[in-house]
Residue, then its C-alpha position, 0 to 999 in steps of 0.5 A: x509107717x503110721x503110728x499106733x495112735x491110741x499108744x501115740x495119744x499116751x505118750x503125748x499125754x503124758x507130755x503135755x497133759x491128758x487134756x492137751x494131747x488129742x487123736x480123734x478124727x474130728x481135732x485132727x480134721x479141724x487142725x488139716x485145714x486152714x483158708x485154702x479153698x478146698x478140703x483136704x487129702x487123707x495124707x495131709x491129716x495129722x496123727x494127733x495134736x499137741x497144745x504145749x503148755x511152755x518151751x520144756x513141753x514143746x522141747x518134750x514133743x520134740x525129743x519125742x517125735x525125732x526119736x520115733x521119726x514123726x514130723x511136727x507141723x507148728x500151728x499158730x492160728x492158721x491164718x497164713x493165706x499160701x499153705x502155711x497154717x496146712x501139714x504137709x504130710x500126717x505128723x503131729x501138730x503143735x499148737x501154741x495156743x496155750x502160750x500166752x504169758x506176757x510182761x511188760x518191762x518199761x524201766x527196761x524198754x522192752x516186753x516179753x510174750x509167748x507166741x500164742x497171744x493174738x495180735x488184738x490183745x497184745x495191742x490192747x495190753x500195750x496200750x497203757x504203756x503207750x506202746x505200737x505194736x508194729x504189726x497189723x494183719x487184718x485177722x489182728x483178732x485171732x493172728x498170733x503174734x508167733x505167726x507174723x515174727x515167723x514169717x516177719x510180716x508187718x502186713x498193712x504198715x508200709x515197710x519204708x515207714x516202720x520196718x519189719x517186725x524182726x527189726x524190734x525183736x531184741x531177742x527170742x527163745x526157742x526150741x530147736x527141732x532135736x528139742x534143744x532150748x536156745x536163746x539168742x539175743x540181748x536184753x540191751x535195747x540196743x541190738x548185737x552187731x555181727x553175726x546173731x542167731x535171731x536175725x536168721x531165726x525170725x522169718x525163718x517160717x518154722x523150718x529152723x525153730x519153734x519160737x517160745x518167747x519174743x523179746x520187743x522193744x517197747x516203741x512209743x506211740x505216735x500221734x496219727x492224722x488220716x487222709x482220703x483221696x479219690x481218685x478217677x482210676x486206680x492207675x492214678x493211685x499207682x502213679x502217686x505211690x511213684x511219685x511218693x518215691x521219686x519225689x522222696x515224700x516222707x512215707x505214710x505209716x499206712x497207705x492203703x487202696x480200694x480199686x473201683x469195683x472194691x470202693x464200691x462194695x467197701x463204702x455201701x458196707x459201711x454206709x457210705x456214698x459209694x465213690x465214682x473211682x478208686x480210694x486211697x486211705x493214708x496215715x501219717x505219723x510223728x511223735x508229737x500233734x503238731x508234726x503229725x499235722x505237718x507231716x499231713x499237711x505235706x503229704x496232702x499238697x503232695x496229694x493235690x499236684x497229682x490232681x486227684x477228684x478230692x484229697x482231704x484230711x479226715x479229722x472226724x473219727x467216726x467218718x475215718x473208722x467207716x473209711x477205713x474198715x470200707x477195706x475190711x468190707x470190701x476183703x469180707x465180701x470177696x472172701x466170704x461170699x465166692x471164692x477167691x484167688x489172690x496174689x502178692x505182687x511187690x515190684x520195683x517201685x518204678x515198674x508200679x503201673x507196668x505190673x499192675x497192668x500185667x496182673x490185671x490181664x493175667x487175672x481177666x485171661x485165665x486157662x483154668x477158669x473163665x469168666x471170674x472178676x477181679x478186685x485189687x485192693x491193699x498195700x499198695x504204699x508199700x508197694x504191694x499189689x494184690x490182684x484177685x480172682x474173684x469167682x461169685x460161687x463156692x460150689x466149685x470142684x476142688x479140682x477147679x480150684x486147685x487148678x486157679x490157685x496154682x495158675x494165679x500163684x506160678x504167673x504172679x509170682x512170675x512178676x516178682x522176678x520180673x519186676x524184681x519183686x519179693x513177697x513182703x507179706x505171705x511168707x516164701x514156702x510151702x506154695x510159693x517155694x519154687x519162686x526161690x529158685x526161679x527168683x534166686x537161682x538153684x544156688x541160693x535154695x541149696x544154701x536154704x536146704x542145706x540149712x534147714x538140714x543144719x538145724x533139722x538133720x531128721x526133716x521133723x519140723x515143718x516137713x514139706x513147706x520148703x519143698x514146695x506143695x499145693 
């Protein structure tokens, strides 16, 4: 039953502030969306939205909607690329934009943030303290740092080098769905063996919490050198990613790939001499100058035996900032100028080549739609595999699109089981939680249901996103 909103947009109000509780159309529309290709329906449209000051607003908000039976849907920056940032269902959204307070306490090794600073400032705030920020989404400037400890996603970084995000969260504060505040944790740096509530609450995507406050160790900042290699194919980029592991070469902090038709669009954005092959971008890392250089230069003979066209160490910044963002470009053209249709394909390192392959054909040989492009380009030392569907148009039916997306996502993900994969990046609901029970068996989903009712017995927050939506 809905809501009478004009008393609605009163009571919240009266929650948050008269400023920070809206339901007009046009807010409500705007929070309804988020990079999904297309518009979206009337039941997915929030009754209002809520910009919380602090965990006793949010908590508020809450308590309110569990009494009254009205879903929460929490809302970061809506960057998420597989339907998180979307309701799934009308309900309020809470948005954590307002929460950005942050301090830094080097004499106790850690600092604390609320989740709706972004990325890039966060960084820019560590800085001073010579402190990584183990987290590197490519919309660093408007990405959330609440988002990628939700979903526990170090994005760029190679998962073997730096772990994930949830590795260096000491502690949390949040607010669970019945509005009950809870923190979990220690302020040691030294993390608590056993079983601790954080481990389950960071990844857990929204479903269990709203996060509120992260504690993170404050880790020193290593010295990087950067590395480009060219090669004829990008199967011969897989083929090194192979041998890096089999061969146990210590692994880059990045190791980033552009695909032929990829390099191609990324150096002449960035003005560069357009390469005749595929790219690939590494950086190494180590606390002092001379290990770093040691660590390149290791990784660069490693480079050599694979007989790449050319693999050089780029001293250079400027040259290195225009190598590197050439894959930024190269992600700004296929999102920016079509539509574009992507995947997260993380396989057994052995499987490399054998997935890529598979994914390329599927990509090429669609039912919905026929004569798209592909791209591939990302993660690849992580491994991850994006393959991409790249139609030069926006003027499709969103029917069309709808119908692609779920195509490209069911015969992926598909590849994942099959290659033994798991998503390493995106998050595993809201479109992609029919892979669980497929990967996973209907055991361990009833295990996810039945805590997910554990800690939400009224289904409030984020309702939809485990059951699974397109």
């Amino acid at each position: 039953m809905e809501p009478d909103l004009k008393r609605l947009g009163k009571d919240l109000a009266a929650l948050v502030g008269k400023e920070n509780a809206f339901t007009d159309r046009p807010t409500a529309m705007a929070y309804a969306k988020d990079t999904m290709p297309w518009d979206v329906e009337p039941h997915h449209v929030p009754f209002a939205v809520v910009r919380p000051a602090n965990s006793r607003e949010v908590a508020a908000v809450l308590k309110y909607a569990n009494t009254r039976g009205i879903p929460v849907h929490t809302h970061g920056s809506g960057t998420s690329l597989v339907g998180l940032g979307r309701p799934k269902t009308n309900a309020i959204v809470l948005d954590t934009g307002r929460m950005q307070k942050l301090e830094i306490f080097p004499e106790r090794g850690y600092f604390e943030v609320e989740p709706g600073m972004h990325i890039g400032k966060l960084r820019k705030a560590l800085a001073p303290h010579k402190a990584l920020l183990p987290v590197f989404p490519g919309s660093e400037p408007v990405a959330t740092i609440g988002g990628s400890v939700a979903v526990n996603t170090s994005a760029h970084a190679v998962d073997a080098s730096l772990c994930k995000p949830g590795d260096y969260v000491l502690g949390l504060e949040v607010v669970l769905p019945n509005g009950e505040i809870l923190h979990t944790g220690t302020e040691s740096t030294r993390k608590p063996a056993g079983i601790e509530a954080t481990k389950f609450l960071v990844g857990s995507e929204g479903l269990l919490c709203v996060i509120t406050r992260i504690r993170m160790r404050l880790i020193p900042l290593p010295h990087t050198a950067n590395i480009v290699a060219y090669f004829s194919s990008t199967e011969e980029i897989l083929d090194t990613v192979m041998a890096m592991y089999r061969e146990a070469i210590p692994t880059p902090l990045f190791f980033e790939y552009l695909d032929e038709k990829s390099s191609r669009v990324g150096f002449s954005a960035v003005g560069l001499e357009p390469p005749t092959g595929a790219v690939a971008m590494m950086s190494m890392h180590s606390a002092t100058v001379e290990g770093c250089r040691a660590r390149a230069k290791i990784f660069l003979d490693f480079l050599q035996r694979q007989k790449p066209i050319q693999a050089e160490i780029v001293d250079d910044k400027e040259r290195w900032g225009k190598i590197w963002s050439s894959r930024a470009e190269a992600g700004n053209y296929v999102y920016r100028l079509g539509s574009t249709f992507g995947s997260e394909i993380t396989p057994r390192v052995d499987k490399l080549r054998e997935a890529f392959a598979e994914a390329k054909q599927i990509i090429l040989n669609l039912d919905s739609y026929q004569g798209n492009e592909f791209y591939s380009f990302g993660h690849i030392g992580a491994p991850t595999i994006h393959a991409y569907a790249f139609i030069p148009s926006k003027d499709i039916p969103n029917e069309i699109k709808k119908a692609v997306t779920l195509e490209v996502r069911e015969k992926t993900e598909a590849l994942n089981v099959k290659y033994g994969g798991c998503g390493g990046e995106w998050g595993l609901t809201a479109q992609r939680a029919g892979f669980l029970e497929k990967k996973y068996g209907r055991v361990y989903t009833e295990v996810l249901v039945g805590l997910k009712k554990t800690f939400d017995p009224n289904n409030i927050l984020n309702r939809g996103n485990l059951e699974g939506w397109l």
